[in-house]
Each structure stands twice: as structure tokens, then as C-alpha cells.
N, C-alpha and C positions, 0 to 999 in steps of 0.2 A: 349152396345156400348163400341167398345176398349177405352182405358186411354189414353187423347195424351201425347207426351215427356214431356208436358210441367207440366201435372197431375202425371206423373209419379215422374220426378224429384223430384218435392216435395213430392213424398210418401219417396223415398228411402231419401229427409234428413230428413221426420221424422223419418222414423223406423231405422237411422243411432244415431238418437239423443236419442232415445228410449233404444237403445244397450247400448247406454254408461249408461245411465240411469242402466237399469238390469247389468251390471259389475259391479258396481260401489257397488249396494247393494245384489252383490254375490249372485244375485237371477239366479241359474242356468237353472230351468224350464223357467224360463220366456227367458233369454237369449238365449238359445235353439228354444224357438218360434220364438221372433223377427230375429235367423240369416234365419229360414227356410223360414219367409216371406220376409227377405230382398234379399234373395237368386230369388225368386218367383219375386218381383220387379224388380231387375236387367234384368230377362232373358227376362222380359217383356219391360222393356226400351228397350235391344237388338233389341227384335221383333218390335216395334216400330217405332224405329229409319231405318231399314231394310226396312219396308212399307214404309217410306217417301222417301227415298233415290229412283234414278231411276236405269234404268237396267246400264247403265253409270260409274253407282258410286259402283259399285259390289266390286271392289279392294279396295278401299277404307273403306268398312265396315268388310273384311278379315284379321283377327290378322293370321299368323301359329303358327300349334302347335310345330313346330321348328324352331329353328335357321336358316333365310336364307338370302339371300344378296339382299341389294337392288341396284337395276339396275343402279340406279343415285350417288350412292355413294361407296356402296362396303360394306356397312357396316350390321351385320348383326340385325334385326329386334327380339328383344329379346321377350319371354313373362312373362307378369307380374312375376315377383317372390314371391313366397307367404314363411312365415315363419312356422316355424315348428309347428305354433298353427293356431286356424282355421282362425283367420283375416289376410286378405293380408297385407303385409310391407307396402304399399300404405294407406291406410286407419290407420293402426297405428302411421304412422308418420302424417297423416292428421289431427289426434284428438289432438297429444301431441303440432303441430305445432299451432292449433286452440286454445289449453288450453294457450301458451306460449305468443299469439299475435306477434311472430315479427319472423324474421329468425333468426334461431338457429344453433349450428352444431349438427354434430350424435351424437354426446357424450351427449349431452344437451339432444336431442329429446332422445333419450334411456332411460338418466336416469329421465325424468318425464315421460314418459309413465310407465315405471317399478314403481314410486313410487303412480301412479295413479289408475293403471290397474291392472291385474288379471295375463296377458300374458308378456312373458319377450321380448322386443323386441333387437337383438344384431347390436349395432351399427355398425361394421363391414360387414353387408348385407345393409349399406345406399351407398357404396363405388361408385356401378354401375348402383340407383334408379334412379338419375336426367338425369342420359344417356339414359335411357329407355324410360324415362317420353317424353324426349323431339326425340325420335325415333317414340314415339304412337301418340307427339301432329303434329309430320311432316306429318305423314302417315295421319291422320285424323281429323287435327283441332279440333275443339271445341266439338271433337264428348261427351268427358268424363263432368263432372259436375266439377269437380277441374284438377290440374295436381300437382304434387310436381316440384316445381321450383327454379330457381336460385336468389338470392339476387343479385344484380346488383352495380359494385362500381361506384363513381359519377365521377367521372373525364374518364374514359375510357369507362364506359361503357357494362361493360364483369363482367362474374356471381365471383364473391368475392367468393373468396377462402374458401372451408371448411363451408360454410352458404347456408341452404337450407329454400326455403320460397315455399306461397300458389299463387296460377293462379290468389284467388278470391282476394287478399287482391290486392288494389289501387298502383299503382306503384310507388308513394310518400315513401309506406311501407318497399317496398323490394328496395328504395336505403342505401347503406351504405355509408357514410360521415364520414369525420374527428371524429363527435362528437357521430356519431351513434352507434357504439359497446355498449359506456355509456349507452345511450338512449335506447337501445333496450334493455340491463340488466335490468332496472329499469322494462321497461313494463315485461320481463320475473317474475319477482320479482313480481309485479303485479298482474298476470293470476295466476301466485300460490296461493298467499295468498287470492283470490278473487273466488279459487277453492277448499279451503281448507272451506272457510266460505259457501259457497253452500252447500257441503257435510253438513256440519253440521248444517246448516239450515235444511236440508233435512232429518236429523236423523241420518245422516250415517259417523259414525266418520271416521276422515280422517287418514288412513295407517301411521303406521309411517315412513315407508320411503319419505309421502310427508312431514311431519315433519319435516325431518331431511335436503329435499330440501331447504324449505323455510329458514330453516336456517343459511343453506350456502348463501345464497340473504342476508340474513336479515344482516350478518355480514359485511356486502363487505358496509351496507347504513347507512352514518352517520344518531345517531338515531332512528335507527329500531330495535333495539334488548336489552330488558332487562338482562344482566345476571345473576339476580336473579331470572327471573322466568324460571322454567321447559321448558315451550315451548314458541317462542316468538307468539307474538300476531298479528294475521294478518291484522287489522285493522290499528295497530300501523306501521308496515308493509309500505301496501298500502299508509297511510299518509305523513312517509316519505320518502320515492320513488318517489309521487308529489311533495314534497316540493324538492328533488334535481333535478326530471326530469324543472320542470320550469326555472331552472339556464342555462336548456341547450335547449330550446325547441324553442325560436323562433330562434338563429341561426343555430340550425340541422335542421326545417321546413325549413327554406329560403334554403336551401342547398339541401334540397331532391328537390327538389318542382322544382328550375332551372335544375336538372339533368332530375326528369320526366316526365319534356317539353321537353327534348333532346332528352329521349327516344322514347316520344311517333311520334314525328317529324321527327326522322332521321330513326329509324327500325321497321322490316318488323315484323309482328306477333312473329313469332317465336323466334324473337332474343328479342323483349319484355319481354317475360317470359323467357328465358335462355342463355340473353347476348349476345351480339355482341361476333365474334370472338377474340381470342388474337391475337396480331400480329405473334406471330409463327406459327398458323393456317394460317392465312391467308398468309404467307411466301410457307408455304407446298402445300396448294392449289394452289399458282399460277406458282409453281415450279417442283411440285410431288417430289420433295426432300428439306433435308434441310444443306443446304452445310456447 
């Protein structure tokens, strides 16, 4: 009996979570298994999702394998870009943003995925991701399990500058507030040093490049960094990154919280995850120039 979408789904984020797992302890044979059956899941969700869909919905479930314009916009429908190693950009920046808990920029997501991972990912291929992301989630809605998305600012509305976030994470998450840049540092701070003691829970000492991550966090938090010892301590870390996120938590909460009532009450799916227009979009749009 076929796997439905919904048995599927969760194979692919176990054998997504599995992967990271075999990178992690440079276990190449096994790594090699899990990408062949994650390969196998994927093209089975495809098939899947195809069966459920009706004869109707056929354009809809159609990516091209090139560049073409869509009829309603002009613009054209790119395909995933994958990086010069075998995990798509999508997925690399999926894991470093999962490791980080909050949105980040490229520079951020590059350099903990490079000091985590095996593959180097170049932050200068993130420039045109969130364009794409949100070209695949027009064309097909909820078809994907995540999207890479916009962080959203709280007074206007529209995806903040330079900060990319998850579909999955609560729209509370991906606002940015006066007080939030702070407040997301801390959590980034956090997912480090909370990834750093997994690994080594796990037996598998952590790279020094994420060493020398946490230690950039660790300097920036009053408290957090011995300079007598070698490496700081990730516990000590984590502890005081709560002791300043609490200084700023319940008025950055109050503050996301009234935007992502705004959000989810004023915009359509799509501007959910990738912000309302700027007003100079919307000047272009209603004009086809901009005077």
C-alpha cells in the first residue's frame, strides 16, 4: 500500500534529521545511504502529491526546467538553485536557520552552517533564494514542508531588510521589533552553545570553527565568557543570554504578539510569509512606472 503525503512527510524529516546526524560524525558511508533514500522519499512525496492533486491542478504541480515568464506577472519562475556540493541551498540554509532559532542574515546563516557542517555554503547565492522561495510558494502553496522566508518588520509589515526566517516557525517569531535584533542575538547565542553540547553529548567534538562561533556570541553577553579559559563554556553561555534575554522579553513579546495579530488579520497567505509590499512596489504596480 502507497505511503500517504502525510507518512511520507515525516519520513523525509526523519531521514533529513538522520543526515545531519551522519555529517555531523563524518560518517561518509552512511551519509551517502541516508542522501539515496532521502532522494527515494522526495520523488515519492512528488508521486504522491500528483495522485492527490486532479487533472485541474496539473500546472500547478509543474516547476520548468527553465526560466519562463509567468503570465500574471512577467516574472520569470526560477529552479531551485542547488550549491556546488550535493545539498540544495534550500536545505542548508534550512538547518543553520533551525540550528539558530530566529532569523538571521546570509552572513550569519553561512557562517554557522560552515562552522557546523562538512559543505561550505557562499553566502552570496542567499541574494535571489527568498525571491524564488516565494515564486514556488505562489505557483503552489503549501505544496513544500518548509519555504525560506521573510522576517517581517512590526510597524509596516514588509520582510526586514537582510533577515531571512522559516514558514514553520509562528509568526510571533519572524517579527522584528525595536528590541528584537537584541533578542534574536541572544536566542542565536543559544542554538549555538545548545549545539555545541549535543555534539558533545553525542561523542562528537564540536569543529572548531563552531568554537570560535560561539565565541563571537559569547563576547558581545555580559557574563558569558571567561577569559581565562581556552574555550568559553556553553552552559555558562546559554545562562547568561537568559539572564539578559529576560530584561527584554516581556516588551519584545508584547510587541511581536500585537504585529502578529496584524499580520495574520490584514494579509493574504503569501504576504504572511514574505511581507506585504513596500510602498514603492505598490507605487510601480499601480502605475507600471515610477515617476
Amino acid at each position: 500500500m502507497a505511503a500517504s503525503l502525510e507518512e511520507l512527510e515525516q519520513r523525509l524529516s526523519h531521514l533529513r534529521s538522520e543526515l545531519r546526524g551522519a555529517v555531523r560524525a563524518r560518517d561518509k558511508a552512511e551519509t551517502a545511504r541516508i542522501r539515496r533514500a532521502l532522494r527515494e522519499a522526495e520523488a515519492a512525496w512528488e508521486d504522491a502529491l500528483e495522485s492527490e492533486a486532479g487533472p485541474d491542478d496539473e500546472a500547478l504541480l509543474t516547476e520548468p526546467t527553465a526560466p519562463q515568464a509567468s503570465a500574471a506577472t512577467g516574472a520569470p519562475r526560477l529552479k531551485e538553485r542547488p550549491t556546488h556540493g550535493s545539498i540544495p541551498i534550500r536545505e542548508q540554509v534550512h538547518q543553520a536557520l533551525t540550528l539558530l532559532g530566529a532569523p538571521a542574515s546570509p552572513k550569519l546563516i553561512s557562517s554557522t552552517y560552515e562552522a557546523f557542517f562538512t559543505e561550505s555554503l557562499v553566502a552570496t547565492k542567499l541574494a535571489s533564494l527568498r525571491r524564488d522561495e516565494e515564486r514556488s510558494f505562489t505557483a503552489q502553496g503549501y505544496a513544500r514542508p518548509y519555504y525560506i522566508c521573510a522576517a517581517l518588520t512590526h510597524d509596516r509589515l514588509v520582510p526586514a531588510r537582510g533577515l531571512l526566517a522559516l514558514s514553520t516557525w509562528p509568526v510571533e517569531r519572524r517579527i522584528i521589533g525595536p528590541l528584537s535584533p537584541r533578542a534574536d542575538f541572544l536566542t542565536h547565542a543559544m542554538g549555538t552553545a545548545e549545539q555545541i553540547q549535543r555534539l558533545t553529548t553525542a561523542g562528537h567534538p564540536a569543529p572548531d570553527a563552531a568554537w570560535r562561533l560561539l565565541r563571537r556570541f559569547a563576547l558581545a553577553i555580559p557574563g558569558a565568557y571567561d577569559a581565562a579559559a581556552r574555550e568559553p563554556d556553553p552552559a555558562r553561555v546559554i545562562a547568561a543570554a537568559h539572564t539578559e534575554a529576560a530584561v527584554h522579553q516581556q516588551e519584545d513579546d508584547h510587541q511581536r504578539q500585537a504585529a502578529a495579530q496584524r499580520v495574520r488579520t490584514q494579509l493574504a497567505d503569501v504576504q504572511q510569509l514574505f511581507g506585504a509590499a513596500p510602498m514603492r512596489d505598490a507605487l510601480r504596480d499601480a502605475s507600471g512606472t515610477l515617476s
